[in-house]
C-alpha positions as CSV (number, residue, x, y, z in Angstrom):
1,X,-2.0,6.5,15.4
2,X,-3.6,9.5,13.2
3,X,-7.1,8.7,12.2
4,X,-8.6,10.3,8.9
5,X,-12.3,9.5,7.2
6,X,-13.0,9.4,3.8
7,X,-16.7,9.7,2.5
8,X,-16.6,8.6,-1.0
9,X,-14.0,5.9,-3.1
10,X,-13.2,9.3,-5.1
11,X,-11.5,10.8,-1.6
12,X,-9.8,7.2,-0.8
13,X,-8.4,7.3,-3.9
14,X,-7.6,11.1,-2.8
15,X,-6.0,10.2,0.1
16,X,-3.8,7.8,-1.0
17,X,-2.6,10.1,-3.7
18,X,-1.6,12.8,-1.3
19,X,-0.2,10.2,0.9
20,X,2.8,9.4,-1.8
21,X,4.8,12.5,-1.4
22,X,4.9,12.0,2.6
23,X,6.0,8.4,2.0
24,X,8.5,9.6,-0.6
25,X,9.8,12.2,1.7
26,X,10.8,9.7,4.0
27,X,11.5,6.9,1.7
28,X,15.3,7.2,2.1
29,X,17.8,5.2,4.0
30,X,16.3,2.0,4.0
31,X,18.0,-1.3,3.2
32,X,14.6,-2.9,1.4
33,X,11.7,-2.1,-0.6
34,X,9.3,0.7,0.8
35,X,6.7,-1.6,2.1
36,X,3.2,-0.3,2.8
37,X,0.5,-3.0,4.5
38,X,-2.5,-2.5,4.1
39,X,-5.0,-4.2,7.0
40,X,-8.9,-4.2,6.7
41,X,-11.7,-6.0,6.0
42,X,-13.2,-6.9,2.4
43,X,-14.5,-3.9,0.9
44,X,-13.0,-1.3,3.2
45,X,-10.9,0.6,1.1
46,X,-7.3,-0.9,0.5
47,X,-7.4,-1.6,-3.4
48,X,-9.5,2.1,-3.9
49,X,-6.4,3.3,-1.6
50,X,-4.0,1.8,-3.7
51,X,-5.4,3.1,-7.1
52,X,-4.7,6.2,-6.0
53,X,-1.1,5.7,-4.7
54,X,-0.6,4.3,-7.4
55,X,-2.0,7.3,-9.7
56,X,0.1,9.7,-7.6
57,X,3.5,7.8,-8.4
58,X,2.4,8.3,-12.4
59,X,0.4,4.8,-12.7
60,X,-2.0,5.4,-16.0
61,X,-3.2,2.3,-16.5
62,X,-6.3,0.7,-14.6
63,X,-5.7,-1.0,-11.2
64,X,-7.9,-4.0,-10.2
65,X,-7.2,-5.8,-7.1
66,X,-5.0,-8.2,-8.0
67,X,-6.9,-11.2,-5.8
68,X,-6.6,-14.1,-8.2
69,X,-3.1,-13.1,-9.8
70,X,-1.7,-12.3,-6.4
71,X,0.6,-9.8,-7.5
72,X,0.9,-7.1,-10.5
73,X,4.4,-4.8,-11.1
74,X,3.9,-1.5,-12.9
75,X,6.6,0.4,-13.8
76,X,7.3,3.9,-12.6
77,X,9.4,6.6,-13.6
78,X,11.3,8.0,-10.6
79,X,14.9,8.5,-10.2
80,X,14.6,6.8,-6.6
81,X,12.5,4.0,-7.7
82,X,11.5,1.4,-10.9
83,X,8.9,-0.7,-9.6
84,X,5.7,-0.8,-7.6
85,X,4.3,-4.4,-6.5
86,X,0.3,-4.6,-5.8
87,X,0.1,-7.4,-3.7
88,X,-2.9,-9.7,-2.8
89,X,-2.7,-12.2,0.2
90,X,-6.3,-12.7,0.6
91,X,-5.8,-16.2,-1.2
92,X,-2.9,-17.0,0.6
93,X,-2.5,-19.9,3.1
94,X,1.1,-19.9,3.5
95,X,3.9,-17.9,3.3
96,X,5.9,-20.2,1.5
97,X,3.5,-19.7,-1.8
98,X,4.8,-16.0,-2.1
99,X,8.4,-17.2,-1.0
100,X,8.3,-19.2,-3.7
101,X,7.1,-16.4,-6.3
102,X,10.2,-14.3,-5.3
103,X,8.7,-12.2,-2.7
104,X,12.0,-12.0,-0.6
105,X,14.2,-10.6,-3.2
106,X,11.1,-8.1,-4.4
107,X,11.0,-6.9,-0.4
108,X,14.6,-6.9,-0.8
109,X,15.2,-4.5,-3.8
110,X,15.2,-0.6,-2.4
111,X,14.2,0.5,-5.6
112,X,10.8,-1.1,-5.1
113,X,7.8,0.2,-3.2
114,X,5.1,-2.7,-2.3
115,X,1.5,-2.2,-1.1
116,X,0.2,-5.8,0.1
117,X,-2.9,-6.2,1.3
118,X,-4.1,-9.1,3.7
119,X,-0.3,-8.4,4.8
120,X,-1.0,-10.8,8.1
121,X,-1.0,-13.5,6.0
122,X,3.0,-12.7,5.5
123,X,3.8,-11.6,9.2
124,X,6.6,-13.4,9.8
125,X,8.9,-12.4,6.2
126,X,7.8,-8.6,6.5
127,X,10.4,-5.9,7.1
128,X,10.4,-4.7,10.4
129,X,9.9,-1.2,8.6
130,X,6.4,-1.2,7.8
131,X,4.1,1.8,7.1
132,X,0.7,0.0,8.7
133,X,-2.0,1.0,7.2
134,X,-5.9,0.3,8.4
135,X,-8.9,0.3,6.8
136,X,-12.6,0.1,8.3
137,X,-16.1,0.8,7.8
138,X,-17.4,4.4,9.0
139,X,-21.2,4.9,10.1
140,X,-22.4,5.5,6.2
141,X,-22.6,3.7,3.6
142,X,-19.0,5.0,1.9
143,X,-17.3,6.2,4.7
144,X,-14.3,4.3,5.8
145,X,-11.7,5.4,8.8
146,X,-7.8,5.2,7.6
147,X,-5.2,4.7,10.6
148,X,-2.0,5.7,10.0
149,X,1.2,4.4,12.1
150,X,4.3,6.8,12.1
151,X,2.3,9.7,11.3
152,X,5.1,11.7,12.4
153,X,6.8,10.4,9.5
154,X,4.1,9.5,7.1
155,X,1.6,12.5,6.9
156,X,-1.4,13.1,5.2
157,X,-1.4,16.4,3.8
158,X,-3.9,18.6,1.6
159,X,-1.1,20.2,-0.2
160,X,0.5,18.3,-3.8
């Protein structure tokens, strides 16, 4: 696992910006969506992560953690891709409950990408090709320690 710290929600956001073109790089050949899980406790960084993934495949428009709607789709405007799912688990207690929303066929669709977050609460209808992603608290106040899995594949890079 690669290990990179962030010291401020502006370089989370940073980081998961920069992390969309490694991601994209190797987004091809896959049956399914491009799933990204995102581990961590409350407050550790996921949903500042995924504002800035999101802002680096073109999002505009404000993301907020989509905990009580469970999931939001944006559109995005890529020729390998049409949708980007932001999903919540945190209020999940079954599987079943996003089974039942149409998370299969959303998993399912290669022209999706999907960030979940609280993704143990789904272990068992994930892809077996996962980018794991994990989130803790650093030693200050806003730093926070990002693991990567597949780093070989999915690296962080300074360059745009």
């Amino acid at each position: 696992m690669k290990i990179y710290q962030t010291y401020s929600s502006d370089e989370t956001r940073i980081f998961g910006d920069k992390l969309v073109s490694g991601v994209m790089s190797h987004a091809s050949g896959r049956k399914g969506a491009v799933v990204l899980a995102l581990y961590g406790d409350l407050g550790s960084g996921k949903t500042t992560f995924a504002q800035g993934f999101l802002r680096g495949l073109g999002v505009r428009q404000r993301v907020n953690s989509p905990t009580f709607v469970i999931f939001k789709r944006f559109k995005i405007h890529d020729s390998r891709f049409k949708n980007i799912y932001h999903i919540d688990c945190y209020r999940i207690k079954k599987a079943k409950e996003l089974v039942d929303l149409g998370i299969k066929e959303i998993l399912a669709e290669p022209k999706n990408i999907v960030l979940i977050e609280w993704p143990e609460r789904l272990r068992r209808i994930l892809p077996k090709e996962v980018i794991k992603i994990y989130f803790k608290y650093g030693k200050k106040e806003n730093e926070r320690i990002i693991g990567l899995r597949d780093t070989n594949m999915y690296e962080y890079t300074d360059k745009k």
